[in-house]
TORBA-545370 format. One record per residue (C-alpha): x, y, z; chain. Coordinates in Angstrom, 2 decimals. Layout:
<atoms>
{atom {X, Y, Z}, 'A'}
...
</atoms>
This chain:
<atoms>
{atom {-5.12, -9.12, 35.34}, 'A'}
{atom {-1.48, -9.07, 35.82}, 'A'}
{atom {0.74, -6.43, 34.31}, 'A'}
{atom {2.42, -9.46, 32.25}, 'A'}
{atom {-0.75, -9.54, 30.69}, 'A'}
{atom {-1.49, -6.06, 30.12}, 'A'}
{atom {1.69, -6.01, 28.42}, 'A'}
{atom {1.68, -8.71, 26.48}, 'A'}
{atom {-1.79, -7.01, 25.15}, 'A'}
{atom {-1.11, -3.50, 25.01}, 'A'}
{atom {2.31, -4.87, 22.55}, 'A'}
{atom {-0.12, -6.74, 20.27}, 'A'}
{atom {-2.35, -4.03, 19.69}, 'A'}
{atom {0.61, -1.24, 19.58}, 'A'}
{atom {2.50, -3.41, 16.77}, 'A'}
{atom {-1.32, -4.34, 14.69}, 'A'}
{atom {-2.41, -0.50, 15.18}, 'A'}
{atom {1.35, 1.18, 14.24}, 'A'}
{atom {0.87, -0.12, 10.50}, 'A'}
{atom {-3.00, -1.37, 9.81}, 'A'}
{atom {-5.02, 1.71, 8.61}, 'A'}
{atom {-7.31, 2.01, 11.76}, 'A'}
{atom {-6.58, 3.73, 15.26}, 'A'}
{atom {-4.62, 2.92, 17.84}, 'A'}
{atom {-5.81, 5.34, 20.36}, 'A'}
{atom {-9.69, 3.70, 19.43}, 'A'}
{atom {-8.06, -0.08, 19.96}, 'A'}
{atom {-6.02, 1.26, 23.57}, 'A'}
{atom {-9.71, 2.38, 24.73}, 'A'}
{atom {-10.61, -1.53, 25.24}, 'A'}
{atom {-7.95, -2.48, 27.83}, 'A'}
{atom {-9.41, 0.73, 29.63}, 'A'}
{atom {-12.85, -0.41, 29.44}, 'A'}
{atom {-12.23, -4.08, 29.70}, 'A'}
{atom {-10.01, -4.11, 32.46}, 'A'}
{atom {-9.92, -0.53, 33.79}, 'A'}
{atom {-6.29, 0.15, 32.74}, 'A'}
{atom {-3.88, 0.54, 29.65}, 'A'}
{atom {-0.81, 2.47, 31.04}, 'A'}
{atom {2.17, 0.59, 32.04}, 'A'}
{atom {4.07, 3.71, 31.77}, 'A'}
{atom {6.35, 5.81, 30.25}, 'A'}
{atom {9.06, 2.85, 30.19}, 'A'}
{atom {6.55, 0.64, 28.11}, 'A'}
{atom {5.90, 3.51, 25.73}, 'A'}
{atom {9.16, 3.86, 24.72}, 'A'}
{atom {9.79, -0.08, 24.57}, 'A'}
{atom {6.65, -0.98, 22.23}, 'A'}
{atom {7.55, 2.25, 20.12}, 'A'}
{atom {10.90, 0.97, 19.80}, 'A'}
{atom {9.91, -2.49, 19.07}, 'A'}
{atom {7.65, -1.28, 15.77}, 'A'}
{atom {10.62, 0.78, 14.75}, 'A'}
{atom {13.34, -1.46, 14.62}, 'A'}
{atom {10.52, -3.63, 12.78}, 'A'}
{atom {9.85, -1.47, 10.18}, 'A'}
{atom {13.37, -0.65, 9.75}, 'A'}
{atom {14.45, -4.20, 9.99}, 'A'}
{atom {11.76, -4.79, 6.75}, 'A'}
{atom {12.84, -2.31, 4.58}, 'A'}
{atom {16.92, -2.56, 5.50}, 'A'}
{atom {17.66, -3.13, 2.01}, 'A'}
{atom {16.06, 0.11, 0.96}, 'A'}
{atom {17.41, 2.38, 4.01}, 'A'}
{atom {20.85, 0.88, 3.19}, 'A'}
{atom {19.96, 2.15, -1.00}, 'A'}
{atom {18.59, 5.75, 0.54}, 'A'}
{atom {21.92, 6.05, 2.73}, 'A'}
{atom {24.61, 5.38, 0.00}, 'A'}
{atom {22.48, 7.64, -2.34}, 'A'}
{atom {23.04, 10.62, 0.26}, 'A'}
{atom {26.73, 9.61, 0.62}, 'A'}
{atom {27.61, 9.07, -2.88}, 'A'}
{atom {27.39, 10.47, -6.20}, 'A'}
{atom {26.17, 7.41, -8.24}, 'A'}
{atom {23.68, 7.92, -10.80}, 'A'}
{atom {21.75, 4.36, -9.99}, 'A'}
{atom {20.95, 5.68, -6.92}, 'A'}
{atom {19.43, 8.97, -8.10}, 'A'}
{atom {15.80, 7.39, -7.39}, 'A'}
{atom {16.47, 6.40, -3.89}, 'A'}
{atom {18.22, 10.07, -3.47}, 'A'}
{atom {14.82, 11.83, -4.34}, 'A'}
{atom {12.81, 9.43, -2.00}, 'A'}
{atom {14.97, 10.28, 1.14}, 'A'}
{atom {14.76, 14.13, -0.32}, 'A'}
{atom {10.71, 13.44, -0.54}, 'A'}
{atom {10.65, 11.78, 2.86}, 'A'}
{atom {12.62, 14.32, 4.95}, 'A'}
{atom {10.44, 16.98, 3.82}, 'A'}
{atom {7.13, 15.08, 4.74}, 'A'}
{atom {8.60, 14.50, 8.20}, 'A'}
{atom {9.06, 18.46, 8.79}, 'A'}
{atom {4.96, 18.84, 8.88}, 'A'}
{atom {4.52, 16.85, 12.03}, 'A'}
{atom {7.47, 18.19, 13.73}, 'A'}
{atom {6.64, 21.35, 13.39}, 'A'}
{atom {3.34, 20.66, 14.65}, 'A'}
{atom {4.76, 18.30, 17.78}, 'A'}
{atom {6.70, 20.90, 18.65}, 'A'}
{atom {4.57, 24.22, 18.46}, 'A'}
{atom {1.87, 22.13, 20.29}, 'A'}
{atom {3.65, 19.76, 22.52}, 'A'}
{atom {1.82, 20.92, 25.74}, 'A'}
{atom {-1.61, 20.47, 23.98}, 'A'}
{atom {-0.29, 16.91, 22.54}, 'A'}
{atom {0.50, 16.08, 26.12}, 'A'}
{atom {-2.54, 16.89, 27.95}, 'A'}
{atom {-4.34, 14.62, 25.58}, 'A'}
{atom {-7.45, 16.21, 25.98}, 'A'}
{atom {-9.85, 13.49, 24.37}, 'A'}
{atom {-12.59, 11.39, 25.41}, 'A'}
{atom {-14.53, 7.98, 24.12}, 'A'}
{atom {-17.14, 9.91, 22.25}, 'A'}
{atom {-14.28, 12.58, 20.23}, 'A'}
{atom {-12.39, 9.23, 19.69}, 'A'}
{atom {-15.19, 7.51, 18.22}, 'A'}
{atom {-16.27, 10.23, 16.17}, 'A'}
{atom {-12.80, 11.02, 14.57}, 'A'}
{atom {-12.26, 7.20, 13.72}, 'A'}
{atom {-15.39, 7.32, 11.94}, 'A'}
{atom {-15.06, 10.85, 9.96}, 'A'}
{atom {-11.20, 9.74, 9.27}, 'A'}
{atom {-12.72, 5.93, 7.99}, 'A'}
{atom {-14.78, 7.99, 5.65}, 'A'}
{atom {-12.56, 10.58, 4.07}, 'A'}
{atom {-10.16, 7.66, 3.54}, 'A'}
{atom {-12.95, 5.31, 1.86}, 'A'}
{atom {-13.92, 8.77, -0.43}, 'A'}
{atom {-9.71, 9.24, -1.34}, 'A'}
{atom {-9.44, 5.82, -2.05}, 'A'}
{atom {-12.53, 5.25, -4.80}, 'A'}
{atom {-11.13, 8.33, -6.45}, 'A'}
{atom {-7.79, 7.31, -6.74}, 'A'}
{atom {-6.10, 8.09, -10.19}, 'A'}
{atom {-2.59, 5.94, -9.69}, 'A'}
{atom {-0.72, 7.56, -11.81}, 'A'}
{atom {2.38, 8.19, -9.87}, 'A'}
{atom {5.09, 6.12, -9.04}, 'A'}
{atom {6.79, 6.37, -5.70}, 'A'}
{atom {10.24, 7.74, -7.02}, 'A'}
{atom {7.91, 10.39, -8.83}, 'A'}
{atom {6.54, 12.21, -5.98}, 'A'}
{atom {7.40, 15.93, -6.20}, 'A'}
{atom {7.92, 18.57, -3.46}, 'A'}
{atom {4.13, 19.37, -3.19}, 'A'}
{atom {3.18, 15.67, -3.00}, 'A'}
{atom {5.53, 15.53, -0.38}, 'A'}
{atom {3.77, 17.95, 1.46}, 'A'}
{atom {0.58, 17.48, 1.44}, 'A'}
{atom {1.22, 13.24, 2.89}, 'A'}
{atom {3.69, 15.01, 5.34}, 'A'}
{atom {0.62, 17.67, 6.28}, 'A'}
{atom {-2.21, 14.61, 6.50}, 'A'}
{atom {0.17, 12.49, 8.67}, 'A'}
{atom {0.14, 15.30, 11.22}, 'A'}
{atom {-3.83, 14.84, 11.57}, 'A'}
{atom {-3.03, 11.59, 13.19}, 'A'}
{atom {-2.22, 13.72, 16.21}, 'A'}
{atom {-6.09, 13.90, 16.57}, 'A'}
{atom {-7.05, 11.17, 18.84}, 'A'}
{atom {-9.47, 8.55, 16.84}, 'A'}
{atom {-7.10, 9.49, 13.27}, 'A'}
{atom {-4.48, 6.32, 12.20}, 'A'}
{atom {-0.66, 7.54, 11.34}, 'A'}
{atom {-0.39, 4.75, 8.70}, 'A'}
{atom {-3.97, 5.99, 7.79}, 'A'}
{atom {-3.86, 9.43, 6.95}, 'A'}
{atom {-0.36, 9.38, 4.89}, 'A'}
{atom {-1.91, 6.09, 3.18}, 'A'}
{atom {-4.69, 8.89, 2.26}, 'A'}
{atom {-2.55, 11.79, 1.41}, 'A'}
{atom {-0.44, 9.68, -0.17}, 'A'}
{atom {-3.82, 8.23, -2.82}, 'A'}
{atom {-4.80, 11.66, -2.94}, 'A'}
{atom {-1.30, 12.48, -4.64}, 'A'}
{atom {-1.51, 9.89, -6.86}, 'A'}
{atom {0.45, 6.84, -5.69}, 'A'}
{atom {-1.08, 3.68, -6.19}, 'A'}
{atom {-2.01, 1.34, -3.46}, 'A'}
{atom {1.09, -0.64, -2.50}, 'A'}
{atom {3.52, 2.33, -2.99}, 'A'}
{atom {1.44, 4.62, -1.04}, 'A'}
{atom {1.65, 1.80, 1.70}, 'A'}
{atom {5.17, 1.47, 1.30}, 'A'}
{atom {6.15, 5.24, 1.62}, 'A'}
{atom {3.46, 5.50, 4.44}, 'A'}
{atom {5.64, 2.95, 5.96}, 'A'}
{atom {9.12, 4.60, 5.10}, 'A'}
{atom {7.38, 7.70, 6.53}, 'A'}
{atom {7.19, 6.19, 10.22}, 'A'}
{atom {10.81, 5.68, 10.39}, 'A'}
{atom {11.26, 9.35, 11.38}, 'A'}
{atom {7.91, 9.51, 12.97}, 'A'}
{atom {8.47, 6.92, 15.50}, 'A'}
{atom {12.12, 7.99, 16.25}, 'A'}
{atom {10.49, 11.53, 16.77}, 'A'}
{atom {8.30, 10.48, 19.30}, 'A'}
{atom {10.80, 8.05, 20.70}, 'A'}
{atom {13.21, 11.32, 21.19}, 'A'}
{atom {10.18, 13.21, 22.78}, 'A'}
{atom {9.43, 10.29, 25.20}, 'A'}
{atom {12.87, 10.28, 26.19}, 'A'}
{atom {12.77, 13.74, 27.01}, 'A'}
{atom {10.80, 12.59, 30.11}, 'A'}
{atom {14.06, 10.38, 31.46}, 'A'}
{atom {14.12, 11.39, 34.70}, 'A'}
{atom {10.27, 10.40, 35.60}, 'A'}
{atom {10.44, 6.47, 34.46}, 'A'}
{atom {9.92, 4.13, 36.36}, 'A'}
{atom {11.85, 0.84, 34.91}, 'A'}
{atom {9.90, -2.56, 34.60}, 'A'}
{atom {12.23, -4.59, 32.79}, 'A'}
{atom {10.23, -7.56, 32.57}, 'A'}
{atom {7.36, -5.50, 30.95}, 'A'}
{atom {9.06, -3.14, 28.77}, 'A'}
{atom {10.65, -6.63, 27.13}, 'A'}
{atom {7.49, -8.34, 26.79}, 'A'}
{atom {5.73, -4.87, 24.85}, 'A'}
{atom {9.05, -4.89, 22.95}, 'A'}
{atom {9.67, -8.36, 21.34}, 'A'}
{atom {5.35, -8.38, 21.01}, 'A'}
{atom {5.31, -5.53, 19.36}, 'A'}
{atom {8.41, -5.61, 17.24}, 'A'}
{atom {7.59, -9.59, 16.03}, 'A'}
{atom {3.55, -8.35, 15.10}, 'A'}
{atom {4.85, -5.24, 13.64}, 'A'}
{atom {7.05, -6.70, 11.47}, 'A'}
{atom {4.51, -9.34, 10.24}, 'A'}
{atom {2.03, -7.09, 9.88}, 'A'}
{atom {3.75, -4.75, 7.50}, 'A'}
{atom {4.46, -7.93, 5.56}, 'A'}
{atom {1.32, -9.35, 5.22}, 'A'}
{atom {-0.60, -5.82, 4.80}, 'A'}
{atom {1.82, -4.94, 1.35}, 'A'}
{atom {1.70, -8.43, 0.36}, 'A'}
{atom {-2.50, -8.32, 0.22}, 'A'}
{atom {-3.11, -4.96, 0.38}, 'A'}
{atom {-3.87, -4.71, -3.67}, 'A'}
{atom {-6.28, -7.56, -3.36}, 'A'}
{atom {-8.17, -6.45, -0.14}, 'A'}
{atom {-7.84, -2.40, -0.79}, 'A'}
{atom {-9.20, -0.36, 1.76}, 'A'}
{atom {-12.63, -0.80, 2.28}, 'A'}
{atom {-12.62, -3.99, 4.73}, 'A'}
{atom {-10.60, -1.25, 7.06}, 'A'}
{atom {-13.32, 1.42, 6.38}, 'A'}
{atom {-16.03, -1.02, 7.23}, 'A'}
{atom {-14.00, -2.20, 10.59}, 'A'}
{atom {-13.09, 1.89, 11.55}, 'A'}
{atom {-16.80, 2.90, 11.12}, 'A'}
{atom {-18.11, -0.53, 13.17}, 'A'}
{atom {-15.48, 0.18, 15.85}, 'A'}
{atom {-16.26, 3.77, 16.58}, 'A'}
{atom {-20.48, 3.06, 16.49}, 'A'}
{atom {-19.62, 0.24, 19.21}, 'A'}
{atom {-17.33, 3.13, 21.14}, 'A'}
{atom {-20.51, 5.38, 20.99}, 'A'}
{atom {-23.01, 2.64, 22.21}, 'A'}
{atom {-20.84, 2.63, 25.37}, 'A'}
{atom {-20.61, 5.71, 26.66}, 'A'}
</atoms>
């Protein structure tokens, strides 16, 4: 298989998994077991991550540009969008505290199929329980300082291995009280930081990359074009599917990960 290939792949899968309520690290196992590999290096990394966040930015651009004038001016129509940014900074500061106190545990990604497997199916199940006890009764310009914790403090469990980002602040964010499509759509909003986080921690790594230019743009414009579509379609249906066709997949996927190890 030629690295065009593996890129190509390994963008399609990073731009599905970035948004889609199921795990990336569980989907990156198959290129492994398939084909033996799924690292095109550190260059790649940052060029699919970059590709999902300018996607995800690029889709909500009419809100970021509503957040940043509320944060630079004193206008009292913007007052909503002032409280989400207020809301959204604070759920970032969970998983930055944790990336940072346990960066060199993060790094050594000490994981296996089995652990991976597992997790995907405990997380499929504690979102499946959050989501047919869902009360809805908060809107997203409503959520409070608490509420804003506890999303920012179940997006850091994504840093298990076999866990979803989008996932787990989709499921803090029901728990909370946010209906379906909002708690999407902040899930969403929520990446923005996330992803340039771990953009700025892949960076860190400069010196040790090894440029394939051909590859990185392949993973990028992949990723970014099935990110983008992927956000769309997921909040345009998401109401009418819910969450259970993902809990279904999650616990399927990580019983076929078991059966072959």
């Amino acid at each position: 298989m030629t690295d065009y290939f593996l890129s190509f792949l390994l963008g399609l899968i990073q731009g599905l998994t970035e948004f889609l309520p199921i795990s990336s690290s569980a989907h990156l196992l198959f290129p492994t077991l398939i084909f033996g590999t799924n690292d095109l290096g550190l260059s790649f990394d940052i060029a699919v991550h970059a590709g999902t966040l300018i996607a995800v930015i690029y889709y909500f651009w009419q809100e970021i540009i509503s957040m940043l004038k509320s944060i630079t001016t004193n206008e009292t129509a913007l007052s909503d969008y002032r409280k989400l940014t207020c809301m959204l900074i604070i759920a970032t500061i969970p998983i930055i505290a944790v990336g940072l106190g346990f960066s060199d545990l993060i790094a050594a990604r000490i994981f296996n199929i089995s652990s991976i497997a597992i997790a995907n199916v405990i997380f499929a199940i504690l979102l499946l329980l959050v989501f047919l006890n869902r009360k809805e009764n908060v809107a997203i310009f409503e959520i409070t300082l608490k509420a804003a914790v506890v999303i920012g403090v179940f997006q850091c469990l994504a840093l298990i291995p076999g866990a979803s980002r989008s996932g787990m602040a989709i499921t803090g964010a029901l728990l909370i009280g946010l209906n379906l499509k909002d708690a999407s759509k902040f899930a969403f909003l929520l990446s923005i930081p996330t992803i340039a986080g771990a953009l700025v921690f892949l960076l860190i790594d400069l010196d040790q990359i090894n440029f394939d230019y051909v590859s990185m743009l392949i993973g990028f414009l992949v990723s970014l074009f099935v990110a983008f579509f992927t956000i769309k379609f997921f909040l345009a249906f998401v109401e009418k599917i819910g969450m259970i066709p993902f809990v279904i997949y999650r616990m399927i996927l990580g019983f076929v990960l078991l059966t072959v190890i």
